[in-house]
N, C-alpha and C positions, 0 to 999 in steps of 0.2 A: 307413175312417178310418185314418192311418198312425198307427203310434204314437209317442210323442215323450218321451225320458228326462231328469227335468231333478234336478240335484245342485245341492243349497244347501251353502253353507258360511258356518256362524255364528261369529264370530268376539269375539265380545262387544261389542265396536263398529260391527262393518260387518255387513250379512247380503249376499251374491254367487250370484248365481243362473244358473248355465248350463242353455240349453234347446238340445236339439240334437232334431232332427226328420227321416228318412228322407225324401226328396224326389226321386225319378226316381233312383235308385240314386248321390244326393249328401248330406249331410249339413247339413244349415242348422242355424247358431250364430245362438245369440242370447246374448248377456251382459250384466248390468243391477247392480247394484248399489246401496244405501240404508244410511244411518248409522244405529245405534238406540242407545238407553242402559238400556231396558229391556223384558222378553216383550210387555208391550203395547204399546211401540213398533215390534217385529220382528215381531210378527202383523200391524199394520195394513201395515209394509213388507213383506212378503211377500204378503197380500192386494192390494195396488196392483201388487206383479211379475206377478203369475199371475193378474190379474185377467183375466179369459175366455181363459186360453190352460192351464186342465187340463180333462182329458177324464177317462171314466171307463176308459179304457185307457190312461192316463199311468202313467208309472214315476218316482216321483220317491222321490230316496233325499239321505242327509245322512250324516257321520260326527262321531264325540266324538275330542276333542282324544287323542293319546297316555298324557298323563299320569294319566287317569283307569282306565285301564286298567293289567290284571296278568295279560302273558302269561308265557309257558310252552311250551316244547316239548318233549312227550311221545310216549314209545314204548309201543309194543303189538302182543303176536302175533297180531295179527288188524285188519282193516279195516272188518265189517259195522258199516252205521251203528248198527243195536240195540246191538251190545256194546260202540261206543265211547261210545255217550254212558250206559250203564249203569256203565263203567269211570272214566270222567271225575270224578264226585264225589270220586271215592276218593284218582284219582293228583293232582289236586290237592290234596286238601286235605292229603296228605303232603310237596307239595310250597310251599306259601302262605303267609306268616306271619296269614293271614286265615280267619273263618270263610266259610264260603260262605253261612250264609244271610244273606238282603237282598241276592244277589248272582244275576246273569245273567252264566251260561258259555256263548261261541260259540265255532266252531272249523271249521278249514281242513279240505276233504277232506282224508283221508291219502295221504300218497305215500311208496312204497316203499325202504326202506333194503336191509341187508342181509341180516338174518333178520327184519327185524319192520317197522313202517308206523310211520313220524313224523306227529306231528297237533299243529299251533300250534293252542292254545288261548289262548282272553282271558275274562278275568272284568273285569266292571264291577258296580257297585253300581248297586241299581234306582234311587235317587236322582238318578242322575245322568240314565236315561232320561226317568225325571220333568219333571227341569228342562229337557232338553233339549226334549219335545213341547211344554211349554209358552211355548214361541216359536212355534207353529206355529198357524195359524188355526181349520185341521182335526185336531185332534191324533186322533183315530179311525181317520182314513181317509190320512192323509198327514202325516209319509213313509213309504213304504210299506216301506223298509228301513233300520237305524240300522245302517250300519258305524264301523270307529273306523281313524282315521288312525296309520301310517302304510300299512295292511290294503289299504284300502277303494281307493288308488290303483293297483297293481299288475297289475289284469288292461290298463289304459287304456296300459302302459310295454311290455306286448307283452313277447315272452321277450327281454331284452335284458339285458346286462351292465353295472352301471352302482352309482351313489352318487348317493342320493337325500338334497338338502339342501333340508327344507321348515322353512325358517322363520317359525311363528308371532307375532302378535305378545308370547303367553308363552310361548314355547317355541318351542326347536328340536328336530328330529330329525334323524339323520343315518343312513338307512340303508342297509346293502350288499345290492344284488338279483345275484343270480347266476340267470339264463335264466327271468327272471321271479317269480323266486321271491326273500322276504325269508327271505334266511341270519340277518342279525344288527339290532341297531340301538340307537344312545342316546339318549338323550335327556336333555337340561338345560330343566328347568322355570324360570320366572321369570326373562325373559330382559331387561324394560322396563331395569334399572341398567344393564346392560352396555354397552361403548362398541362401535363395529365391528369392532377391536383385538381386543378377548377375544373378541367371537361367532367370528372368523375363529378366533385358536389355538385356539378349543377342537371349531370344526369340523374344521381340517386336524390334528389330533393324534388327534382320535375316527374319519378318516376311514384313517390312515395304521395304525391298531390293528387297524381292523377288516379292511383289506385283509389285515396281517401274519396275525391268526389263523387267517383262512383262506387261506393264500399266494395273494392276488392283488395285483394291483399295477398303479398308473396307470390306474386304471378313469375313465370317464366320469364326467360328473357330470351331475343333473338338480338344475336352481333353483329354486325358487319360493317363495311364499306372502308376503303382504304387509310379514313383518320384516327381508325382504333389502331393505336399502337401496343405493341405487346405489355407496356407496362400499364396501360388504361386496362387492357384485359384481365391483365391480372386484379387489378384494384376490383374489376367487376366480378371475377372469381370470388375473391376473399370478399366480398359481400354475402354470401352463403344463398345464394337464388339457382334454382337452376337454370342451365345454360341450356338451349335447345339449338338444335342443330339444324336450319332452314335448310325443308324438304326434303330430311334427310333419307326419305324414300325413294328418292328419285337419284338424289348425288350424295348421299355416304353422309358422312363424316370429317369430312376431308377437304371440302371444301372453300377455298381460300377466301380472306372475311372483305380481300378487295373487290373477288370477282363473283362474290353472289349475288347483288345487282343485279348484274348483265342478266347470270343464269336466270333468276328469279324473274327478270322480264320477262323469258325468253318461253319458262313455265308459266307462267300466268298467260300469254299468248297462246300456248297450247292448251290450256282450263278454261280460256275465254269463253265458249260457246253455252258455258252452263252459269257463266254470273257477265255481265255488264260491268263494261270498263270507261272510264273517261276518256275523249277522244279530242284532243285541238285540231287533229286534221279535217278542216269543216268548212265551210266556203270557200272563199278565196286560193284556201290551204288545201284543200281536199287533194290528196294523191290520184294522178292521171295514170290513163293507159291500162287501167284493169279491165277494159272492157272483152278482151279474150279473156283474162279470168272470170269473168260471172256470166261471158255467153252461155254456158252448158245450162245453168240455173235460170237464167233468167227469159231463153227456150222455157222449160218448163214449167215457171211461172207465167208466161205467157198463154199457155197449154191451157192448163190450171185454170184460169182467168177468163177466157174465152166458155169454156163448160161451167164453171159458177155462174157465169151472166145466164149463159143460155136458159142452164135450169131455176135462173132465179126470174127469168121474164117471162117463165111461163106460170109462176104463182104471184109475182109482182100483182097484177090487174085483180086478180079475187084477192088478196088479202089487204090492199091498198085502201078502201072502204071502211072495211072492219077497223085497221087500224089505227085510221084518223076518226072515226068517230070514239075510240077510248082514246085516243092522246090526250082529243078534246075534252071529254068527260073527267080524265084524269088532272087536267088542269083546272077545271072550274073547279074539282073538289080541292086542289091543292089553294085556289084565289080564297074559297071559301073560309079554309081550314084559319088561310093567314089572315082574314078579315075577321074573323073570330078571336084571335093574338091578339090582331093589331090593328085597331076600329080604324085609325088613321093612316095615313104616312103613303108616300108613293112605295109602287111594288117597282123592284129593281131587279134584283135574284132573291128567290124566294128561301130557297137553302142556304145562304151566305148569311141574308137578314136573319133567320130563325137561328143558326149557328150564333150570331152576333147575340140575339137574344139571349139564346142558352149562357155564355161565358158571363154575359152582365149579372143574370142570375146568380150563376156561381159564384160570384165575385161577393155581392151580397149577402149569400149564405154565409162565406166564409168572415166577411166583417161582424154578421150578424153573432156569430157563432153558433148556429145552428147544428155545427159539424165537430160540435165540441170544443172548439178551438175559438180563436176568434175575438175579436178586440170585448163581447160583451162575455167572453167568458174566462177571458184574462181577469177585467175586475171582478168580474165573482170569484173568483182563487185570491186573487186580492184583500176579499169584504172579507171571506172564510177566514184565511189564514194568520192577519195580521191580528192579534188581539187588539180590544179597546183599553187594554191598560198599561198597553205599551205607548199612549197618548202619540201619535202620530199625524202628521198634517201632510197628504200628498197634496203638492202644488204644480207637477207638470207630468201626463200621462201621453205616451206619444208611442203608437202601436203600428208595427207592420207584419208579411205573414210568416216573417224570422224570428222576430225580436220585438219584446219591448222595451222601453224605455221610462221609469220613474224617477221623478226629484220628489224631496219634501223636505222637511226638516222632526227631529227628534231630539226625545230630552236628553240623549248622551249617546256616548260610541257605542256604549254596550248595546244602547236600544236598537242603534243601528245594526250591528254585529248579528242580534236577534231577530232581525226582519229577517236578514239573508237568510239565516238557517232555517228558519222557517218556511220564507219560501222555495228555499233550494230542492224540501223534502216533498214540496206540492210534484205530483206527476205531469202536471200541463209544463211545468219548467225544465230544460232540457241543465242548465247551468243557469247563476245566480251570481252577479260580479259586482261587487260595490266598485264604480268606477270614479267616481271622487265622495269624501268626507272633510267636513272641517266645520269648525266654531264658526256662529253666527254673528254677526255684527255685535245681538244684544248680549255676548260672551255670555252665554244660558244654556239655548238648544243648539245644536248640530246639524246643520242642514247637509244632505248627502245624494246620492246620485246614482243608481243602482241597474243594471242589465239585464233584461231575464230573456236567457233565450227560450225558443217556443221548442220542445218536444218534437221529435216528427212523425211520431206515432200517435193514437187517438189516445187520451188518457184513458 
């Protein structure tokens, strides 16, 4: 029996259900859709959708709106699933204006940065899993995975570069994927008042942000979901961007922009096995009765498990010796290594503490301006540029690793006018903004107030 992936998408009004089914190595869609106004109106329409078409090897998965969720993306020197999610209560809850309990945290494999692994996390509240099974006929057994939007679409857009605009009918999102991956994303809740006018500025202004903060630009655009009205499309048209077709490998062209959700769920469920997805169905929620589904595998991890032990208890006892005496070895050079850092101080974790070390360091470098940059190499561009016979008095220097900050006072506007351009042309300045000027009490000199942003390349 082939198996067959199907993604609902609930929308409070509409329930939209794509079923897509491996067939001779081609993909057969089905799309269906039913109006409800309430769970026991969307149970008995989803029971009439699926009526004799789930098996007990179907994969069917659903996502919660954006808005109900509270991500997060977090760093950690380390990737093991055990220590991220033992670490996870923590760097949330320092980082959430929220308690975690009553709350389910899910989270993206980690991927690699530069000293440490980034991991998007989402917290939801259990209530909202709640309400959500409770449009579901089976609430037990199906869906057998709750992702949340704009998550749950991503693996289905393939590594591709683009701006995703899924408009709900409460909500919109707008967000930027760079090679598959969600870099950023907004989202405006409560979207029924607005006219097509404001949904459009406040997409093309969220999408022209998020391009800028991470310098990209003229990206693609993906459309969908049932709040784009034909005349928002066109506004998005006559923007001059290309318009991309979600998936259009798999469903054309043609694809209508309410029900690529569902589809999109439904493909990303079938791409699941080569990227990690978010999952609320997790304790309490966890879907029952799959235990005929994972008997066949879980025999042969059984298998499997029994000949790993065997052949590992028969080298366990000769290498158990050797190993513990370099653990040890490897730790007293590592105690050593740190007593040599750090003559003082209790040992706690030894890679966390050195870690800690390294960024104060850095920090240091960067104030010192060692690195070219840097609050002491701010006033030498300062000392350099400003002439001594433009007679200037700086009286307030206030430096961060953006921007700094100078007041003083001068013998006239022009002198003032002349600091800027002067320092405007220095390379360490990125921009140069007199942000106030005006006569001094003794009606003589000009006291003034100036901005200089920092460069963010090396001079």
């Amino acid at each position: 029996m082939s198996k067959r992936f199907i993604g609902i998408d609930l929308e409070g009004v509409e329930v939209r259900v794509a079923l897509l089914q491996m067939t001779a190595g081609k993909i057969k869609i089905d799309l269906e859709r039913r109006a409800y106004s309430s769970p026991e109106e969307s149970r008995a329409a989803l029971a009439e959708i699926l009526a004799g078409k789930t098996a007990l090897t179907d994969r069917v998965v659903t996502a919660l709106p954006a808005r109900v969720g509270l991500f997060r993306r977090l760093r950690f020197p380390f990737r093991e699933k055990r220590k991220i999610e033992a670490a996870l209560p923590l760097a949330l809850s320092a980082q959430l204006p929220v308690s975690l309990e009553e709350k389910l945290v899910s989270y993206l494999p980690p991927r690699p940065g530069d000293n440490d692994y980034e991991v998007d996390a989402v917290v939801v509240n259990k209530l909202e899993i709640t309400d959500l099974l409770d449009h579901f006929p089976d609430p037990e057994q199906n869906p057998g995975r709750v992702d949340m939007f704009p998550f749950a679409l991503l693996p289905a857009l393939a590594e591709q570069d683009g701006v995703l605009i899924y408009c709900r009918r409460v909500e919109v999102v707008v967000a930027l994927i760079v090679g598959g991956r969600l870099e950023d994303y907004r989202l405006l809740p409560g979207t029924t008042e607005l006219a097509d006018e404001e949904l459009y500025d406040f997409i093309s202004q969220q999408v022209s942000q998020l391009e800028y903060a991470l310098e990209q630009e003229e990206l693609p655009l993906w459309i969908m979901g049932a709040g784009v009205t034909d005349q928002l499309y066109q506004y998005l048209q006559a923007s001059g961007r290309e318009i991309l077709a979600p998936a259009a490998e798999v469903f054309g062209t043609d694809l209508p922009r309410e029900m690529a959700p569902a589809a999109l769920l439904a493909l990303a469920e079938l791409r699941s096995k080569k990227s990690g997805q978010l999952n609320f169905r997790q304790g309490e929620f966890a879907a029952r009765g799959q235990l005929q589904m994972l008997r066949p595998k879980l025999i042969v991890a059984a298998v499997l498990l029994i000949l790993v032990m065997l052949g590992g208890a028969l080298t366990m006892h000769l290498s158990y010796l050797q190993r513990s005496a370099e653990e040890a070895e490897l730790a007293a050079q590592l105690n050593r290594i740190f007593r040599q850092v750090v003559p003082s101080g209790a040992i706690v974790d030894i890679p966390l503490q050195m870690e800690s070390l390294r960024q104060q360091l850095l920090t240091d470098v960067q104030m010192l301006g060692l690195d070219g940059r840097g609050a002491v190499a701010v006033l030498r561009e300062l000392s350099d540029a400003i002439n001594a016979d433009l007679r200037i008095e700086l009286q307030d220097f206030n430096y961060s690793a953006d921007e700094t900050r100078i007041a003083g006072s001068a013998e006239s506007f022009d002198a003032v006018n002349q600091i800027a351009e002067v320092l405007g042309a220095r390379p360490l300045f990125r921009e140069v903004t007199i942000t106030n000027a005006r006569l001094a009490t003794d009606n003589v000199r000009v006291d003034f107030e100036m901005r200089l942003a920092i460069a963010t390349g090396r001079p």
